[in-house]
MARVO-24668 format. One record per residue (C-alpha): residue in one letter; x negated, y negated, z. Coordinates in Angstrom, 1 decimal, padded with zeros to 4 digits. Layout:
BEGIN
+--------+--------+--------+--------+
| residu |      x |      y |      z |
+--------+--------+--------+--------+
|      A |      X |      Y |      Z |
...
+--------+--------+--------+--------+
// end
This chain:
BEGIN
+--------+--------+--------+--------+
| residu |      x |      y |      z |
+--------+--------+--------+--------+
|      X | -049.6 | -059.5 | -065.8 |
|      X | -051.0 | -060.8 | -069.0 |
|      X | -053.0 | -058.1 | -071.1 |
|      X | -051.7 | -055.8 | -068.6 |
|      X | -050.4 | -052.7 | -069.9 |
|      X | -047.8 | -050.6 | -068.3 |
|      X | -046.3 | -047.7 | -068.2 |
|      X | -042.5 | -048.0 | -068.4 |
|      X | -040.9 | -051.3 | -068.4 |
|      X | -037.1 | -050.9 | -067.3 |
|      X | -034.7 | -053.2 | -068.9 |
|      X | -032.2 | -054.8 | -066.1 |
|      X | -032.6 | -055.5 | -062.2 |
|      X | -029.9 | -054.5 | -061.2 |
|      X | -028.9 | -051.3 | -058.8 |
|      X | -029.5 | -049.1 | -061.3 |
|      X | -033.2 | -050.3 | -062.9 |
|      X | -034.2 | -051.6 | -059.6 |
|      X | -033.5 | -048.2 | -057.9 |
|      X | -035.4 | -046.8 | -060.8 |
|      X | -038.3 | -048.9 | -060.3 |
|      X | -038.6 | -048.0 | -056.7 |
|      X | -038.5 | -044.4 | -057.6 |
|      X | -041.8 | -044.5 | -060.1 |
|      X | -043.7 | -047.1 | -059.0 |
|      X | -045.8 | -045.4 | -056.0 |
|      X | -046.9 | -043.0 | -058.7 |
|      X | -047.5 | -045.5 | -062.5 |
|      X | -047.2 | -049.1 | -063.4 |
|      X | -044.0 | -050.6 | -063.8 |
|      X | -042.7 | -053.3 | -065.1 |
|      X | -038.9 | -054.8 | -064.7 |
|      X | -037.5 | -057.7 | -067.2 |
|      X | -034.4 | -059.0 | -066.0 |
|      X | -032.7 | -061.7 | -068.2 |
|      X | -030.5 | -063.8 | -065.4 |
|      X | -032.2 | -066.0 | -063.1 |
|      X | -031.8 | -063.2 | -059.8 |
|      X | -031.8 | -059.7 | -060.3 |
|      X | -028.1 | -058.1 | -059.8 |
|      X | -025.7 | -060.6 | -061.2 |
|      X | -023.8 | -058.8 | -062.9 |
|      X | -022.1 | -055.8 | -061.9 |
|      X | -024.4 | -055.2 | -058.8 |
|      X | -023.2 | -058.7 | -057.3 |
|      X | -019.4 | -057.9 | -058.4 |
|      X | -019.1 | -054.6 | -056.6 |
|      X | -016.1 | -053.6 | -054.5 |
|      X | -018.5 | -052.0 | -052.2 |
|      X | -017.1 | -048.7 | -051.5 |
|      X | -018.7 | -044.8 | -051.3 |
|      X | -016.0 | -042.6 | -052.1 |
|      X | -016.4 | -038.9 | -053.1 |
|      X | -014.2 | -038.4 | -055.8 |
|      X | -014.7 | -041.3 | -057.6 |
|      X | -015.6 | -041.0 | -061.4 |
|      X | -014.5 | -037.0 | -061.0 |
|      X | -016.1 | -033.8 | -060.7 |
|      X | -018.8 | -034.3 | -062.7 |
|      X | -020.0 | -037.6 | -060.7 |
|      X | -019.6 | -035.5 | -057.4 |
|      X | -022.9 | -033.9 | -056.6 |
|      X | -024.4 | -037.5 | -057.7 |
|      X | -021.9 | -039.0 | -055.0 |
|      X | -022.8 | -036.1 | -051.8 |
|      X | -026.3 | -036.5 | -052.9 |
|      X | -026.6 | -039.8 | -052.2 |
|      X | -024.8 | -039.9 | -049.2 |
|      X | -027.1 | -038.6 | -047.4 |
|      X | -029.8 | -041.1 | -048.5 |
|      X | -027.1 | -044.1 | -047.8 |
|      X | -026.1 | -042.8 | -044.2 |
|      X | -029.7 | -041.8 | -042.8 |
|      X | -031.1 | -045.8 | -044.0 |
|      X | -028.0 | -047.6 | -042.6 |
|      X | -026.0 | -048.5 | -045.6 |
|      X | -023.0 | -047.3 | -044.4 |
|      X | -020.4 | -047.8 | -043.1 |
|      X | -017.1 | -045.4 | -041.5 |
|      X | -014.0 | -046.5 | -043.4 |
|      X | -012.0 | -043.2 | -044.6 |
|      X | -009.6 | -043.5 | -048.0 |
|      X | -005.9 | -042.9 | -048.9 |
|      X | -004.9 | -041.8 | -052.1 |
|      X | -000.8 | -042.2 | -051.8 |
|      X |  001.9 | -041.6 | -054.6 |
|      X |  006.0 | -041.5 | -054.1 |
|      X |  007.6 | -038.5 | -054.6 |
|      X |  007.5 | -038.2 | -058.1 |
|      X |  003.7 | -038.5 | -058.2 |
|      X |  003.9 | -034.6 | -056.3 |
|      X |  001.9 | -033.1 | -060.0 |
|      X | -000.4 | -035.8 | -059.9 |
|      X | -001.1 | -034.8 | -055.9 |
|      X | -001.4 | -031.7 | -056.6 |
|      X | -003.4 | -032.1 | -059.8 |
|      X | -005.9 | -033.8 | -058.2 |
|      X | -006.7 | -031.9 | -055.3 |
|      X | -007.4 | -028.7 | -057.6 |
|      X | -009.7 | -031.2 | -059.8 |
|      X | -012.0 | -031.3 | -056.8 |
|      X | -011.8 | -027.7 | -055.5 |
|      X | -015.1 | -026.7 | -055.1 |
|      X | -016.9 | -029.4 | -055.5 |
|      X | -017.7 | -030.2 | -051.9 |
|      X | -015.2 | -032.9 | -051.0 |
|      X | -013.3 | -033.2 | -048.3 |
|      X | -009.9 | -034.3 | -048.9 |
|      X | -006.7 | -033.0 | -047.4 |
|      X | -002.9 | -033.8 | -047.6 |
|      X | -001.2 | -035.8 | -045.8 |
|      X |  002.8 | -037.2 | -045.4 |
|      X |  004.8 | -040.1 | -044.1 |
|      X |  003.9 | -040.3 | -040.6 |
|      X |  000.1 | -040.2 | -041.3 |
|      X |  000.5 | -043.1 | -043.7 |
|      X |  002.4 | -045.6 | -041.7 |
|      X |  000.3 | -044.9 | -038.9 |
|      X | -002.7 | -046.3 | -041.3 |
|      X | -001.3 | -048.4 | -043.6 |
|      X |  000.8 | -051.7 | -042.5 |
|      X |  004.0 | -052.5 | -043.9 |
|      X |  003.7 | -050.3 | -046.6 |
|      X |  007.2 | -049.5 | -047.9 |
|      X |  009.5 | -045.6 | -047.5 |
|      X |  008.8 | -044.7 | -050.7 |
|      X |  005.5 | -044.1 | -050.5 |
|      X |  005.0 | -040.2 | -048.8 |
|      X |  002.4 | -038.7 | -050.0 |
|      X | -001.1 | -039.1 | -049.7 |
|      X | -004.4 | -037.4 | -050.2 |
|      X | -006.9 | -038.4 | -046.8 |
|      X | -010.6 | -038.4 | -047.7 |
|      X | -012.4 | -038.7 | -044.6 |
|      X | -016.0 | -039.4 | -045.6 |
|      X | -015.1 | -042.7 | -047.5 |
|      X | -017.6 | -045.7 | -046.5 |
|      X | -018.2 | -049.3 | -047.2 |
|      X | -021.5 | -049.7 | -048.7 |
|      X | -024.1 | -052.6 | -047.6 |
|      X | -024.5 | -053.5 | -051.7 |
|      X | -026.8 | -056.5 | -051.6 |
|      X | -028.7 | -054.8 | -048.2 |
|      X | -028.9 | -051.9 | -050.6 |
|      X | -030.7 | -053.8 | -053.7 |
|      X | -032.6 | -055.4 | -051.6 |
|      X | -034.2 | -052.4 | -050.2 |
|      X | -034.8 | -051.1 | -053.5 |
|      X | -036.4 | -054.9 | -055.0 |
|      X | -038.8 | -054.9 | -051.9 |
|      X | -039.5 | -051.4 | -052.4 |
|      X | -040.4 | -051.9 | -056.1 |
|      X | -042.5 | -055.0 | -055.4 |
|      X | -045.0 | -053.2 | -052.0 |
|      X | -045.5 | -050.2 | -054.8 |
|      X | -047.2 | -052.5 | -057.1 |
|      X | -044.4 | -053.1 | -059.7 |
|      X | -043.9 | -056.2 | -061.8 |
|      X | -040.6 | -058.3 | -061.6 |
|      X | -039.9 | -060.8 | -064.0 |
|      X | -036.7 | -062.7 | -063.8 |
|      X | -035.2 | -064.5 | -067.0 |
|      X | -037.0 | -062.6 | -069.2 |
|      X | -034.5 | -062.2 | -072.1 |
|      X | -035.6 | -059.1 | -074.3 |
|      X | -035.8 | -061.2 | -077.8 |
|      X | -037.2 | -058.0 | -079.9 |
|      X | -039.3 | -054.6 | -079.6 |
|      X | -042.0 | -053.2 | -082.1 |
|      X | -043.4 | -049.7 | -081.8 |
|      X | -047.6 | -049.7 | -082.2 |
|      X | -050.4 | -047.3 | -081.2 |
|      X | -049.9 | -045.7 | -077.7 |
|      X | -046.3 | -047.6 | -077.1 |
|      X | -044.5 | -050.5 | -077.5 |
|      X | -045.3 | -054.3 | -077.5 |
|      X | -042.0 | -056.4 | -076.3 |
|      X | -040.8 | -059.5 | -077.0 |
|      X | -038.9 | -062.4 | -074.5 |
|      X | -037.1 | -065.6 | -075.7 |
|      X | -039.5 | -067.7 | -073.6 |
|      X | -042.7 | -066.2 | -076.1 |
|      X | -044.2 | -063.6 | -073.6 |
|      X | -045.6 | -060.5 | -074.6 |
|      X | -045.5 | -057.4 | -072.7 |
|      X | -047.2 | -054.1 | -073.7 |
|      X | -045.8 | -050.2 | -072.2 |
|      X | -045.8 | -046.7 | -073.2 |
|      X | -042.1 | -046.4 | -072.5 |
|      X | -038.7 | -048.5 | -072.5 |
|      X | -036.2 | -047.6 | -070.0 |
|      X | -032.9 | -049.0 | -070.9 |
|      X | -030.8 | -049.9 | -067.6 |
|      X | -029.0 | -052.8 | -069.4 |
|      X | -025.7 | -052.0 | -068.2 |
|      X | -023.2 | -053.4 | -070.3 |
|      X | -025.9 | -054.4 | -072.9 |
|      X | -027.2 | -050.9 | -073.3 |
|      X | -025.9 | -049.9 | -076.8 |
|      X | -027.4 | -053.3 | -077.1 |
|      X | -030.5 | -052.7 | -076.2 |
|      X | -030.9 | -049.6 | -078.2 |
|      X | -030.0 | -051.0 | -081.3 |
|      X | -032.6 | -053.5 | -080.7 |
|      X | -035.2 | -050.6 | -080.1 |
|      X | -033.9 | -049.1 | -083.1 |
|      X | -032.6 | -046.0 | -081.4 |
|      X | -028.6 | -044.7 | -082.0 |
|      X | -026.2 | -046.2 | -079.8 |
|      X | -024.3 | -044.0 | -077.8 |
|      X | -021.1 | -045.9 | -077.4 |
|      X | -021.6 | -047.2 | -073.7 |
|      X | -018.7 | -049.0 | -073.8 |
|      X | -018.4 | -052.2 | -071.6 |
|      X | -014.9 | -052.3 | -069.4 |
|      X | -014.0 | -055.6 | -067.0 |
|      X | -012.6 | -054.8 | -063.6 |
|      X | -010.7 | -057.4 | -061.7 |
|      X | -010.6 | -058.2 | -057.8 |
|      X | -008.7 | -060.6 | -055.7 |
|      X | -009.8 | -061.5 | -052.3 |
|      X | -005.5 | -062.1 | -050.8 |
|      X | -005.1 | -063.9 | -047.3 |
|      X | -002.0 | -061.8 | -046.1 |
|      X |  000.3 | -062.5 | -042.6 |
|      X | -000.4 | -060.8 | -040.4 |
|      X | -004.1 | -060.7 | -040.9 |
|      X | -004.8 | -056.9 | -042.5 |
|      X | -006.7 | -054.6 | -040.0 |
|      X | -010.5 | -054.0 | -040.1 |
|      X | -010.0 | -050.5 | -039.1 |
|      X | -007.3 | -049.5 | -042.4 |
|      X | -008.7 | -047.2 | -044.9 |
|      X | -009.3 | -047.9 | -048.7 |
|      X | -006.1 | -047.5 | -050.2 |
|      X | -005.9 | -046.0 | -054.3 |
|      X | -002.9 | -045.4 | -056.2 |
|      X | -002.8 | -041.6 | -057.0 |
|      X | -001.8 | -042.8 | -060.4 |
|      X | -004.8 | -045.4 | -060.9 |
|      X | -002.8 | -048.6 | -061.2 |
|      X | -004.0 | -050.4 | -057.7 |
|      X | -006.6 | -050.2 | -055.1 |
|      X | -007.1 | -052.3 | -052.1 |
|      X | -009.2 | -052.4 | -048.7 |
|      X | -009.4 | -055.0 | -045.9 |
|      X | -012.7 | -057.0 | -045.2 |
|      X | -012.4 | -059.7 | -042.2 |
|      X | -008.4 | -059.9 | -042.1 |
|      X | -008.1 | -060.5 | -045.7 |
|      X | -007.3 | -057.4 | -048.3 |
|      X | -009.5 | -057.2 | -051.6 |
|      X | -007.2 | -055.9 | -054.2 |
|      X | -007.6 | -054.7 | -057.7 |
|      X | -005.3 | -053.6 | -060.7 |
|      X | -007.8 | -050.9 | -061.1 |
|      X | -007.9 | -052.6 | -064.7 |
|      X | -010.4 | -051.0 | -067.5 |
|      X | -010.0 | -053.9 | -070.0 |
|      X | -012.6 | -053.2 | -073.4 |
|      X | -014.7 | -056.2 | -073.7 |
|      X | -018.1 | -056.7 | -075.0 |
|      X | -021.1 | -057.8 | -072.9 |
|      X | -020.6 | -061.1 | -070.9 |
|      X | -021.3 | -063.0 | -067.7 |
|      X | -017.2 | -061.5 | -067.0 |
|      X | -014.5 | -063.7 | -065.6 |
|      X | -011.3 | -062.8 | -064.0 |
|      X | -007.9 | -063.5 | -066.2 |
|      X | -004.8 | -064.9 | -064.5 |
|      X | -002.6 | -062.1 | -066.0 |
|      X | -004.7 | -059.6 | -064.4 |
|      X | -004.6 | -061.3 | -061.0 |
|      X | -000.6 | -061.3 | -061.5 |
|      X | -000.9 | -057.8 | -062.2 |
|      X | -002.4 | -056.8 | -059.4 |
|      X | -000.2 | -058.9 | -057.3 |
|      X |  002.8 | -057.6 | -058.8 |
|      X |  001.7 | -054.0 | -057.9 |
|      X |  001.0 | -054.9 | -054.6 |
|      X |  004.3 | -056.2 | -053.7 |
|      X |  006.0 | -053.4 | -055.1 |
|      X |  003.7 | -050.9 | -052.2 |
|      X |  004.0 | -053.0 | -049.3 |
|      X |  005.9 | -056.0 | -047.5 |
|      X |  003.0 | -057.9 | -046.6 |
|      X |  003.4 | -061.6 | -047.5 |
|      X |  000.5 | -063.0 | -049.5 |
|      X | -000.5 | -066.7 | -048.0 |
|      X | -003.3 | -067.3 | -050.9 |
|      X | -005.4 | -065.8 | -053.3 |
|      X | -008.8 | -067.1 | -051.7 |
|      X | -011.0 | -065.6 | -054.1 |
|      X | -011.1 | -063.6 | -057.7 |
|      X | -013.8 | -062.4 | -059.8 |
|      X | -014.4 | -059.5 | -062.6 |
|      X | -017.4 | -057.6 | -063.3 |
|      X | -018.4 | -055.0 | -065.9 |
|      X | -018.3 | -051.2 | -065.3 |
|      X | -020.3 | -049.2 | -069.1 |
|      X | -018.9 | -045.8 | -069.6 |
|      X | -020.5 | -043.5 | -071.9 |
|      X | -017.3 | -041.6 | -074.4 |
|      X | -017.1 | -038.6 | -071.5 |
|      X | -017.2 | -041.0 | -069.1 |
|      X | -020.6 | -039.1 | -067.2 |
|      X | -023.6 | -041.1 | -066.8 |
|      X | -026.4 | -040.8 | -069.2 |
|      X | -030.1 | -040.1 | -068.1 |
|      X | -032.9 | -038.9 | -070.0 |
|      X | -035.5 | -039.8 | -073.0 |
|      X | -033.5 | -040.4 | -076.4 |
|      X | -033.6 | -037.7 | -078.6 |
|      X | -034.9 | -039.2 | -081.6 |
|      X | -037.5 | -041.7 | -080.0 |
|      X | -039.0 | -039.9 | -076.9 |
|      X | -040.4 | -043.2 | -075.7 |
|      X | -037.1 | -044.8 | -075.1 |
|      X | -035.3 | -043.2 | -072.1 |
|      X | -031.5 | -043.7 | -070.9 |
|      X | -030.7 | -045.3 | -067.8 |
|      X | -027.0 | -046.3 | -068.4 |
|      X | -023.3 | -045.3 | -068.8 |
|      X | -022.8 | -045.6 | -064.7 |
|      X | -019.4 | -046.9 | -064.7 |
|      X | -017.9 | -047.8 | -061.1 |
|      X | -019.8 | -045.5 | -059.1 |
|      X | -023.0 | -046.5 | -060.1 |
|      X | -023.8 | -048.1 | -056.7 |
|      X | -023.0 | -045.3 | -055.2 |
|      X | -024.6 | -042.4 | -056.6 |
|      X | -027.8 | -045.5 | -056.8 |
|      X | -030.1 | -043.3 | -054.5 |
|      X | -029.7 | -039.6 | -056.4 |
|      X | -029.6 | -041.1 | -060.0 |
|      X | -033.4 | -043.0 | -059.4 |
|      X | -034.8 | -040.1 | -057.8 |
|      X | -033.3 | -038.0 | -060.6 |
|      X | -034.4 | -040.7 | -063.4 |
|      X | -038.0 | -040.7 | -062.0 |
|      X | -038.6 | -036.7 | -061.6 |
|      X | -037.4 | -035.9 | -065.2 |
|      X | -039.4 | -039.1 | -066.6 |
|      X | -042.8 | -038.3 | -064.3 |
|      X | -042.0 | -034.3 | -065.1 |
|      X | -041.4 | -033.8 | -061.4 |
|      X | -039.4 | -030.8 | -059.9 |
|      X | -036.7 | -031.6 | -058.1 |
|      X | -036.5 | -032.2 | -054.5 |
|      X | -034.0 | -031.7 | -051.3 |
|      X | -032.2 | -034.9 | -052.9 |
|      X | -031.6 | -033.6 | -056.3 |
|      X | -031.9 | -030.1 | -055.7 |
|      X | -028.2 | -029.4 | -056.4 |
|      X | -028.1 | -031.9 | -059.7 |
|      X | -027.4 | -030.0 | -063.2 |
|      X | -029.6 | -032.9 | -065.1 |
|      X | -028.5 | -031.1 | -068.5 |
|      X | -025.1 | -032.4 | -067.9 |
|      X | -026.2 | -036.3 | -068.0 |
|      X | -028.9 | -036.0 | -070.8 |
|      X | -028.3 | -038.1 | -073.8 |
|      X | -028.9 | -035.0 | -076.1 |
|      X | -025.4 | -034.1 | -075.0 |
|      X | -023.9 | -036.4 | -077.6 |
|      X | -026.1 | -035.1 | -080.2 |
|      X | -024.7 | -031.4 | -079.6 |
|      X | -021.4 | -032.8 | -079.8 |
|      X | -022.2 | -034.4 | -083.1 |
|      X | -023.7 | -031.6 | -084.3 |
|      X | -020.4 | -029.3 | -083.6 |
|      X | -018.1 | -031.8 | -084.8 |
|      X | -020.0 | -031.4 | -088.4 |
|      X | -020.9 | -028.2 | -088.2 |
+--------+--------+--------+--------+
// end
């Protein structure tokens, strides 16, 4: 690798800069610093391992369908259907968000009582109403990464694990980077798939942050009695306060939480655990033996809450690879194959053929800037 000059190096190893890498290194050189000891620790390691259409909305939906079919024809999922449920004064919201996703592709229909007791144990009279998305999968995460980190590696790109980013210096041709250990690495381009630490990154590069805000999400892994069913569905508040989904008798279960923090190896917090515990026993009469596991992870979202790919408009060089929120496992296979088209100047494909790539570019922010002032 030394004296080796590539042409993009992509920040972060995780789904979303390994993906990436898989994507351009058949056709350039790549290289891929990741600061932790294994790539994926962070938000990659901590998902909740679900494909599920509408999640992250209508703009995040042809991303979502996209990749499906990439995630089904390789293996990397699995059947599990989801029910969105609400009482009876959550009928607006019901109704609300079934004409958000008109159109869009999704297949979701209404359901009542009967439908949800049939599927959902012990959950309690109140709750009778529910939106039934079909398609909803469990997703093979760390089968997932690891097809795209041997995929990277047979196309000839370069891998290095704690490789902390310590500073980055334009020259002639590209851009000579930096690591705490004193390595030197030399590319025509920066691809910023930090994550959390993208604004972070940028700065560093010397481009204008774009307000990728870092948010922690909290899961609990319960042991209930009775065991919970490996056949039940995800189960999501219509109103976002709860989600949970059985895995091996046990129920994982979230506050669906969004709490601002800034960049860290994330840990869960007891009140959040209590929360979610709290919420759980007010939906259902399942008793809770032990909480046998927690742990938190980071989800970025950029201020319209849409991912952001494409080269920075001020320094061409740098491109966006970030803002992917919860669903950026998900929408993984689509987002890399888009990422690598508009970075090698490619036409789309039957992957991304449907993708509006205006909507995601950075430049977005700039318009908006521009009409604020103007």
């Amino acid at each position: 690798m030394k004296g080796k000059i590539y042409d993009f190096a992509i920040i972060g190893a995780g789904m979303a800069g390994a993906s990436l890498a898989a994507e351009l290194a058949p056709y350039v050189r790549v290289l891929v610093l990741e600061a932790e000891e294994v790539p994926g620790y962070h938000s990659t390691g901590r998902s909740a391992a679900f494909w599920e259409e509408c999640y992250g909305g209508p703009g995040v939906v042809p991303l979502t369908l996209a990749s499906g079919s990439y995630l089904r024809k390789n293996g990397f999922l699995r059947s599990r259907g989801a029910l969105y449920v609400g009482r009876s004064e959550d009928k607006l919201a019901m109704a609300g968000f079934v004409d958000r996703f008109a159109g869009t592709g999704v297949t979701i229909e209404r359901q009542g009582r009967e439908a949800i007791s049939e599927q959902i144990p012990y959950i309690r009279e109140e709750w009778n109403d529910a939106i039934w998305e079909p398609a909803c999968a469990d997703i093979d995460v760390a089968g997932l990464h690891q097809h795209y980190l041997k995929s990277l590696k047979q196309s000839g790109a370069d891998l290095v694990c704690r490789a902390l980013v310590h500073g980055f210096e334009q020259e002639p041709g590209g851009w000579r980077i930096s690591t705490e250990d004193g390595e030197i690495y030399r590319t025509a381009h920066i691809v910023n798939a930090a994550g959390a630490w993208a604004d972070t990154i940028a700065r560093r590069v010397g481009a204008r942050p774009l307000g990728i805000d870092p948010k922690r999400r909290t899961v609990a892994q319960l042991r209930v009695e009775p065991a919970a069913p490996d056949d039940m569905p995800l189960v999501l508040d219509i109103s976002g306060g709860f989600y949970f989904k059985s895995d091996n008798g046990r129920l994982w279960l979230s506050p669906h939480d969004e709490i601002p923090t800034e960049p860290c190896d994330a840990a869960p917090e007891e009140i959040d655990i209590a929360l979610a515990i709290d919420r759980f026993q007010r939906v259902t009469d399942w008793e809770i033996i032990a909480v046998e596991r927690r742990w938190a992870g980071l989800r970025s979202f950029a201020p319209d809450r849409l991912p952001v790919y494409g080269n920075d408009p001020e320094i061409p060089s740098f491109f966006w690879f970030a803002g992917q929120g919860g669903f950026g496992i998900q929408t993984a296979p689509a987002a890399a194959r888009l990422g690598a088209q508009i970075m090698l100047g490619l036409g789309a494909d039957a992957l991304t053929s449907n993708i509006d790539t205006s909507i995601y570019a950075p430049s977005r922010f700039s318009r908006a800037d521009a009409r604020a002032t103007g």
